[in-house]
Each structure stands twice: as structure tokens, then as C-alpha cells.
N, C-alpha and C positions, 0 to 999 in steps of 0.2 A: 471283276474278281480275277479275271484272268491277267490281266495287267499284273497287281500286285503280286501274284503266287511265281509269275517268271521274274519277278524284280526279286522276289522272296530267293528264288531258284538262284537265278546270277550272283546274289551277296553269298548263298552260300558256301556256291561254289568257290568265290573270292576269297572269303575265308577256308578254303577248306573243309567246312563242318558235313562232315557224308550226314553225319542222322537228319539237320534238316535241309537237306537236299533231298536226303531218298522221302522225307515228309512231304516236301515241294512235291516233288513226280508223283508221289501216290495220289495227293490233293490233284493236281493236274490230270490224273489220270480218271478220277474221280467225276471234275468236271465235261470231260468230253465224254465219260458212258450217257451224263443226262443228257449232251449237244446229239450223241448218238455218233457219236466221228471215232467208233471203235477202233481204229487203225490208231488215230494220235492217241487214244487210252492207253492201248498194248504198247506202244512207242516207251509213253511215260512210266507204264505197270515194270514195263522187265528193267528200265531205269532204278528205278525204287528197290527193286530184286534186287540186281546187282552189289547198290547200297546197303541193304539190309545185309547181305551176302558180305560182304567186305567188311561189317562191324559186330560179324555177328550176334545179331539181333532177331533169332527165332520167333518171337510173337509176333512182330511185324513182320515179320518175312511170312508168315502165317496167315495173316491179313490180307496183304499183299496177291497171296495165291489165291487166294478165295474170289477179290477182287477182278482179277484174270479168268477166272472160271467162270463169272459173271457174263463178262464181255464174249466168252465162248459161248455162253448160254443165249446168251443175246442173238449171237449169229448162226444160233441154230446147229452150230458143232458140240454136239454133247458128249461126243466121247471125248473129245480135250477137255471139255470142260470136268469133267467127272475125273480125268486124270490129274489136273489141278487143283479139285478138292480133294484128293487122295495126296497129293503131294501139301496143299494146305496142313491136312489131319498128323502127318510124321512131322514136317516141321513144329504142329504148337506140342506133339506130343518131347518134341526136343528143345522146347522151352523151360 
């Protein structure tokens, strides 16, 4: 899977298409919380931010935070995490 979603990533970026690029990175970022390689998650998560961020795209951007709050919760940093569902919560409420 991982093959295809950077093949995925690279065309997009080819084309220029941010929405499925910042999908690629979220997808990516998705796959490495199961591998557990939270570093490359967060790598791909504020990726996907960024993108979401640039198309203005608050649902996903929403997502996206929740996602990141995860990977904090994962490593036992709760209080980031708790600040990224709180940042999750404004962004879908600015959807």
C-alpha cells in the first residue's frame, strides 16, 4: 500500500492537485500510526495540514487534527493531544 499512496503522492504533486496530495499524506500518515513509526505519521499529518490549510478545506483540516491528537495520545503526550482536539473542535466548527 505504501508503494502505491507515494506513487499516488508524486502524480499529485506532478500535477499540482493539493486536495489529493494533502489525501495522500493523511493516507500516509494513517499508515505508519498502525506501523507505529509516529515520527513519519506527524511528518505526513502537518503535510496534509499544511494542504488542507492552503485550499481551505476545514472539514479535513478537522480530521487531520484529530488524527495528530491521536499520534500524541499514542505517545503518551496528552496535553498536545487534548490541544489538537481542541484545535480539531474550532476548525469543524469553521466548516
Amino acid at each position: 500500500a505504501n508503494v502505491y499512496l507515494v506513487r499516488l503522492l508524486n502524480k499529485a504533486q506532478e500535477l499540482d492537485n493539493l486536495l489529493c496530495a494533502s489525501k495522500a499524506h493523511n493516507r500516509l500518515g494513517n499508515m505508519n500510526v498502525d506501523l507505529e513509526n509516529f515520527k513519519d505519521s506527524l511528518f505526513h499529518y502537518l503535510k496534509s495540514l499544511d494542504l488542507y490549510d492552503m485550499i481551505h478545506d476545514d472539514l479535513n483540516r478537522a480530521k487531520v487534527l484529530i488524527n495528530i491528537s491521536i499520534v500524541y495520545g499514542e505517545t503518551s503526550n496528552y496535553a498536545r493531544a487534548l490541544l489538537y482536539v481542541r484545535q480539531s473542535r474550532n476548525a469543524f466548527k469553521g466548516s
